[in-house]
N, C-alpha and C positions, 0 to 999 in steps of 0.2 A: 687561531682567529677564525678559520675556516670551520670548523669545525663547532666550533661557539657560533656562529653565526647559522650555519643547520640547525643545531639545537633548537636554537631562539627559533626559525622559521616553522620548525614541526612543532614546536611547543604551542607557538602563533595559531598555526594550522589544527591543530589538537583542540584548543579550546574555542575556537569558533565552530569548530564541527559538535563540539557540546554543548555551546549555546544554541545551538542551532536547532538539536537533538532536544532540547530544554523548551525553547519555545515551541515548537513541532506538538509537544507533549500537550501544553499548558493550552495550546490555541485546541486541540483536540478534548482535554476537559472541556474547557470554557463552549465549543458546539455541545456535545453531549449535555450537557449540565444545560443550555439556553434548552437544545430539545425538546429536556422533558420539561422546562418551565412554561414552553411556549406548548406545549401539549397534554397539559397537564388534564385539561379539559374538555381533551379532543382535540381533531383536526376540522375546523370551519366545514360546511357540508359542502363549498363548492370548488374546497381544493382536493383534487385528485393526489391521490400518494405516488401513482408514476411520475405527474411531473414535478414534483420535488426532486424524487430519486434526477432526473435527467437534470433538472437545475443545478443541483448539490453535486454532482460529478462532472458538470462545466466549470462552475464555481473553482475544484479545487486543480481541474487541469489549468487552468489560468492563471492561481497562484503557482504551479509547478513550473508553466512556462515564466511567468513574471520574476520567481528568484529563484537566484542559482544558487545559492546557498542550500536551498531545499532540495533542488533537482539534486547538488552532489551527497546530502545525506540522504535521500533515496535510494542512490547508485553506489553506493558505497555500507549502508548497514548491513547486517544479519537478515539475508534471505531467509530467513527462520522468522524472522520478526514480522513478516507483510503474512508467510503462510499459516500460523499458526495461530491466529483472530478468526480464520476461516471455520476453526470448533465452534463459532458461535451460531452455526448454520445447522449446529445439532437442533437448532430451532423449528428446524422440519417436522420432526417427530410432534411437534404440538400441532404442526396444520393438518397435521391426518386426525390426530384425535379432535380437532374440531369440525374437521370435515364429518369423522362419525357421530357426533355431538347434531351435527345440522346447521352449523356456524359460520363454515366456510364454503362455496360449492368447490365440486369432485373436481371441475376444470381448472380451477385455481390450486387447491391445497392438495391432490394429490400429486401431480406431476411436478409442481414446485415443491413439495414436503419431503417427497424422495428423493429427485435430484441434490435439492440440501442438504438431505444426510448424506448419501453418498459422497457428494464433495467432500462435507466435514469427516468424516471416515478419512478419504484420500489424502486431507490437507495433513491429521497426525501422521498418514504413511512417507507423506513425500520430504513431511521434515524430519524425519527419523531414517529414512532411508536414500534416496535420492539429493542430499543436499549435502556435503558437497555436489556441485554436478559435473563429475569429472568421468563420465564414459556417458558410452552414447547410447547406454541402455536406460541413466538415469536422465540423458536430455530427455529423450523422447516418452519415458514418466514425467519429468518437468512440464512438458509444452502440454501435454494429452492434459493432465490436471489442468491446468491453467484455460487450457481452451475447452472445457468440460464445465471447468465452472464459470467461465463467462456467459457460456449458452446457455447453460441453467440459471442465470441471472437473465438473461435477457428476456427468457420463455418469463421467466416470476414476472418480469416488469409490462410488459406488451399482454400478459395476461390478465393482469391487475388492470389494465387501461381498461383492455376489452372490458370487464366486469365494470366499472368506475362509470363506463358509459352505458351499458347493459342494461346493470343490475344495481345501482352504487352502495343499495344498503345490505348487500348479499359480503361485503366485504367490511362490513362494520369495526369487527374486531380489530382490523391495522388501523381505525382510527381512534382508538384510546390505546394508554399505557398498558402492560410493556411494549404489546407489537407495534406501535405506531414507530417506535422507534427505530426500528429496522428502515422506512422508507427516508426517515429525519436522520439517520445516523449510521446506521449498518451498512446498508444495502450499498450508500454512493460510497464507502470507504472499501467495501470489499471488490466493487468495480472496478475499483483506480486502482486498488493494489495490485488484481489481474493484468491490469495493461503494463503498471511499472513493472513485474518482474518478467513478462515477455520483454519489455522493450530492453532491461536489462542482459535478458539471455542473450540477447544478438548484437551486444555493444561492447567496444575496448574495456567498457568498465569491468564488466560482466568475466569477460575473459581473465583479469587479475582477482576475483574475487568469488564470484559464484561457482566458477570451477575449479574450486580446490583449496584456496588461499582463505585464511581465517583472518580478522578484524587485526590479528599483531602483524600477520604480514602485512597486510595490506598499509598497516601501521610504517613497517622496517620498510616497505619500499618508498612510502611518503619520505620517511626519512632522507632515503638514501639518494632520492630526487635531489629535494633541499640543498644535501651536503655538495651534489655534482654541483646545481643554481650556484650556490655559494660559493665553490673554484672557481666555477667560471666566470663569475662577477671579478671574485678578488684578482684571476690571472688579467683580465681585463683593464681593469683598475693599474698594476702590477705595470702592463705595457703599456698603459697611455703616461704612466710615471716614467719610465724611460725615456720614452718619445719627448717627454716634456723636457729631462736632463739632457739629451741630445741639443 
């Protein structure tokens, strides 16, 4: 009975962490897909692309704090899964060849176009080599990537203002397809991902999964929780029967 009734609690707990995982997906089309509808055309000339980025990465910290269902599929998937989107930051390599082009200026696309790659370079290293993160040679690869590529996020976005305000049509190009995309869709998704796997690295969660433990175990200790819940309920249950026959 005990035993059944873990089952049923992990089963329970299994398939809400997959709807979960399911909607996460679907709402993540469903922006993408709106993105490029609504910028199909461009971006209006007196919306700045840094304040989107800073809107769109409030936005989704508010859904993160608002449900916990998210928060624990955050804390809980394949750290493989937030670092390895980060290849889409091979998109560096086009801001230099517009920059040589005349498209972009020097102050925006070369030091954000490098930085970029470098990241996306970094992001195949550290999920190929540093993840699990279980010594402290691949923490301190963990947190170095992770706070490397925030700052090279932060320099792209505070430098794109500067320009926005400047220069606005020196930066043309991120206001049509594909680049627009990045300030609509990229850019706040790979901000947040930066902070969830810091915040991860330094939390209980972090500790049973990021360092060392794969999605079964972390799976077999769900379990194994349940099965204690479930003793402990039924020895509960168990003695307040007694007490009753008393």
């Amino acid at each position: 009975m005990i035993a059944g009734d873990a089952l049923s609690l992990d089963r329970s707990a299994h398939e809400v962490h997959r709807a979960t995982a399911t909607a996460a997906v679907l709402a993540l089309v469903i922006w993408g897909a709106s993105a490029v509808a609504l910028t199909w055309h461009g971006l209006p000339p007196r919306v700045a692309p840094p304040v989107i980025v800073a809107l769109l990465v409030i936005a989704q910290l508010a859904a993160i704090a608002m449900l916990p269902r998210l928060r624990s599929l955050l804390a809980t998937v394949d750290p493989r899964v937030l670092v390895v989107p980060h290849g889409v930051r091979l998109v560096g390599l086009w801001f230099l060849v517009l920059w040589r082009r005349g498209e972009l200026p020097f102050g925006f696309a070369v030091p954000g176009g490098t930085g970029d790659l470098l990241v996306a370079i970094g992001a195949f290293a550290v999920a190929w080599a540093a993840i699990p993160v279980i010594t402290r040679t691949r923490r301190v690869a963990f947190i170095a990537w992770n706070v490397l590529g925030l700052l090279d996020l932060t320099v792209v976005v505070t430098t794109a203002m500067h320009f926005a305000r400047a220069a606005p049509a020196s930066l043309e190009p991120l206001r049509h397809l594909p680049l627009v995309l990045l300030p609509t869709f990229a850019v706040p998704l790979l901000i947040v991902s930066h902070l969830v796997l810091l915040v991860r690295l330094g939390s209980r969660t972090s500790s049973t999964h990021d360092r060392g433990q794969t999605p079964h175990d972390w799976g077999r200790r769900r379990a194994s929780f349940a099965r204690r819940e479930g003793a402990a309920r039924a020895g509960s249950a168990g003695e307040r029967s007694g007490r009753a026959d008393h």
